[in-house]
C-alpha positions in Angstrom: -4.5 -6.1 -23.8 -3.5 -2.5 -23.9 -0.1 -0.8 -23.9 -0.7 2.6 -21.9 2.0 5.3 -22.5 1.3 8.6 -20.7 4.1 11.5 -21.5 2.8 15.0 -20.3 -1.0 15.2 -21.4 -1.0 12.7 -24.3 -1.8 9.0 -23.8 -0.8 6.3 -26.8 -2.8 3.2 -26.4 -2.5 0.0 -28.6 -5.8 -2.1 -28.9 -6.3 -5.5 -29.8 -9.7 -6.8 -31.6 -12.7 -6.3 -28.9 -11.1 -3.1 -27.8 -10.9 -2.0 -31.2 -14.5 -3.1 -32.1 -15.7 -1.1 -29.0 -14.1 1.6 -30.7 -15.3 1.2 -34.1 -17.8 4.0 -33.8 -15.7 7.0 -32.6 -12.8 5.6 -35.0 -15.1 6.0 -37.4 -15.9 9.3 -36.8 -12.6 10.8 -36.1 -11.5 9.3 -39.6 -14.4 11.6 -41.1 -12.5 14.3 -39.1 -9.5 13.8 -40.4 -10.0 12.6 -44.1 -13.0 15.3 -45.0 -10.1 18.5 -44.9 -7.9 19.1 -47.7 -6.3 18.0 -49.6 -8.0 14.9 -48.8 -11.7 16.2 -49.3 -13.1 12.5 -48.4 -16.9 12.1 -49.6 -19.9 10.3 -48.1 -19.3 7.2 -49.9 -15.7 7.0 -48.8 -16.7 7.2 -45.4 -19.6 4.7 -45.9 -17.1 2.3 -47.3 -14.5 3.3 -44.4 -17.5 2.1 -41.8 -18.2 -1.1 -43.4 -14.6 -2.0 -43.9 -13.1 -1.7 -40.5 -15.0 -4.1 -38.3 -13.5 -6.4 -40.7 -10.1 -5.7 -40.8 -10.0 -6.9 -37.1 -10.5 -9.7 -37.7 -7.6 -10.0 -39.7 -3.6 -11.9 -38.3 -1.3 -9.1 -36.9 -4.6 -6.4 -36.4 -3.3 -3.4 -34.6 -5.0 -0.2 -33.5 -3.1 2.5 -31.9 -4.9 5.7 -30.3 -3.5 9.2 -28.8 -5.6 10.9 -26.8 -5.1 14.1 -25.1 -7.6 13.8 -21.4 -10.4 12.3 -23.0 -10.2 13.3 -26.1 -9.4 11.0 -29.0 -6.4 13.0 -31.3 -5.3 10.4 -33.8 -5.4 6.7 -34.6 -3.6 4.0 -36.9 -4.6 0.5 -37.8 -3.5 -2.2 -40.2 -2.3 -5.7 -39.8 0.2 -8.4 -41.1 0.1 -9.1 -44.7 -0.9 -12.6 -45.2 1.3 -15.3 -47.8 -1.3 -14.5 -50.2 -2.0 -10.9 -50.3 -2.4 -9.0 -53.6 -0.9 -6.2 -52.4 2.5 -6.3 -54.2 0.0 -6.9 -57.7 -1.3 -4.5 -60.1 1.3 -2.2 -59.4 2.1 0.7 -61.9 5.9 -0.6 -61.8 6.1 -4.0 -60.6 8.4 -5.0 -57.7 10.7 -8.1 -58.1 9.2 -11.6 -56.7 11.5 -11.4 -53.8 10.5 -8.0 -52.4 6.9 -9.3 -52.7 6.9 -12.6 -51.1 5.4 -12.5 -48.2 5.5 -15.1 -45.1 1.8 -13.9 -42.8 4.9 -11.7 -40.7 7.1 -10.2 -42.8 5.4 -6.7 -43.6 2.8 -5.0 -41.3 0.2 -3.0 -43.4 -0.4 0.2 -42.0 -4.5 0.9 -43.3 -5.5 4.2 -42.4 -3.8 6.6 -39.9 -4.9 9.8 -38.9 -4.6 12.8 -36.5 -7.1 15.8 -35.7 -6.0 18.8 -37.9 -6.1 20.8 -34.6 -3.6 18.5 -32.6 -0.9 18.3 -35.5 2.7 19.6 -34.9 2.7 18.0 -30.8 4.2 14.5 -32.0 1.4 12.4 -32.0 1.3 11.1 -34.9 4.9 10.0 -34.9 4.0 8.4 -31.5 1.6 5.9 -32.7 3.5 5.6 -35.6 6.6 4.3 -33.6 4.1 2.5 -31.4 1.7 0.5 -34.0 4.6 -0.6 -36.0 7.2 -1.1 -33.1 5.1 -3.9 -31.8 3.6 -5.5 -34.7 6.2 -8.2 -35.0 7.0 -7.8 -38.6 10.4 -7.0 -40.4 9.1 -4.4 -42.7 6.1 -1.5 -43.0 3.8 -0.8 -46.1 1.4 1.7 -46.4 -0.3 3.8 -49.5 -1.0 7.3 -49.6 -3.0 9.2 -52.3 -0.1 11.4 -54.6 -1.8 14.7 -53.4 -1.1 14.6 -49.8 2.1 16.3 -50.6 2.6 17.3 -46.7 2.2 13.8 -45.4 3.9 12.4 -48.3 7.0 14.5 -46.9 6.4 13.6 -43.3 6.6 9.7 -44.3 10.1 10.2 -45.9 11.5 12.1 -43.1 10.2 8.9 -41.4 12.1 6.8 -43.3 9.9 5.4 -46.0 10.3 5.3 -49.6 8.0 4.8 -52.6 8.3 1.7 -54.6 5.7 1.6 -56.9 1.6 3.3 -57.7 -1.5 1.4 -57.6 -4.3 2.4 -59.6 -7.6 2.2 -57.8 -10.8 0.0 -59.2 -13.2 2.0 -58.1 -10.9 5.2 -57.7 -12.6 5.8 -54.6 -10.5 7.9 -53.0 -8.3 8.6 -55.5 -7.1 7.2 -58.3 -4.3 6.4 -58.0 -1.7 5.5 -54.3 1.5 5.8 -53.8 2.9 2.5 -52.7 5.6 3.2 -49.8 7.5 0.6 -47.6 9.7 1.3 -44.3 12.6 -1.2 -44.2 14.0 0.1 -40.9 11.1 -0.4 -38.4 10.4 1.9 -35.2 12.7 0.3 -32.4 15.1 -1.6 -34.0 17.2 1.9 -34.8 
C-alpha cells in the first residue's frame, strides 16, 4: 500500500516490501548519490555491502521505505524497521545503556537504517518530510538511528529534530566508519 502526500511539487510516498523491492535498484543508486559527497566519502565496498543488504532488510517486521520525489525525480529516501525482542542493537556499546532502556518488545523502537536526500534538493524540507512520515506511521513508541561522528551537519539537524545521543558503537569491520553515534527520539513525529 502507499501513502501519497503531494504539497506543491514534492511527493512523499511510504512503500511496503514488493514496492520497496521494485525499488531496490534506484534506492540503491540514489544512496551512492547521497553517501559518495563529503563528509561521507562512501567507497565501492560500502556500496557493494549497501546493495546486498537492502533486499534483506525488507523482509524484516515493521519494514518501512519512505521516498520524496520532486515530478519524477527521486530526492531522498529512508528505511528501517521495528527492532525485534532480540536485537543486539543496544550491545557493544561504548557506554552501555541500562537493561530497561534496551528491552525491546518487536514494537517499541523503529530503526531508522539509512536515510538520505540529493545534495542538490537539500534546504526544501524533504528530508524532514519523510522523516515525520517513516517514523509517524511505523507504530512504535520510540526512534533509533546511528550516524557516523563526522557528519557534524546532520548530526545537528537530528537534534533540532529532537534526538539525543546515548551511547557510540564501534564498527567490526569499520566499514563506514569506525565508530556511530547511537541516537534515539523519544518524542515520535505526530504524537507532538
Amino acid at each position: 500500500m502507499t501513502d501519497t502526500t503531494p504539497t506543491d511539487e514534492m511527493t512523499i510516498e511510504t512503500h511496503g516490501r514488493l514496492e520497496a523491492l521494485a525499488l531496490a535498484g534506484t534506492i540503491c543508486d540514489l544512496y551512492e548519490a547521497v553517501f559518495s559527497l563529503p563528509p561521507f566519502d562512501g567507497n565501492a565496498a560500502e556500496f557493494a555491502n549497501q546493495r546486498s543488504y537492502f533486499p534483506r532488510l525488507t523482509d524484516r517486521p515493521g519494514f518501512r521505505l519512505t521516498t520524496a520525489r520532486c515530478g519524477p525525480e527521486l530526492i531522498g529516501f529512508g528505511y528501517g524497521y521495528l527492532l525485534p525482542a532480540d536485537t543486539a542493537w543496544w550491545s557493544a556499546l561504548a557506554e552501555p545503556v541500562d537493561e530497561e532502556f534496551a528491552a525491546e518488545t518487536g514494537t517499541r523502537t523503529f530503526a531508522v537504517i539509512d536515510y538520505g536526500v540529493l545534495y542538490g534538493r537539500r534546504g526544501a524540507g524533504a528530508g524532514h518530510r519523510i522523516h515525520d512520515e517513516l517514523l509517524s506511521g511505523s507504530g512504535a513508541e520510540r526512534a533509533t538511528l546511528s550516524v557516523q561522528p563526522k557528519a557534524v551537519r546532520t548530526r545537528e539537524i537530528y537534534r533540532r529534530w529532537g534526538w539525543r545521543k546515548v551511547s557510540e558503537k564501534p564498527m567490526d569491520p569499520p566499514i563506514p566508519a569506525p565508530v556511530f553515534e547511537i541516537l534515539v527520539l523519544e518524542e515520535m513525529p505526530g504524537a507532538r
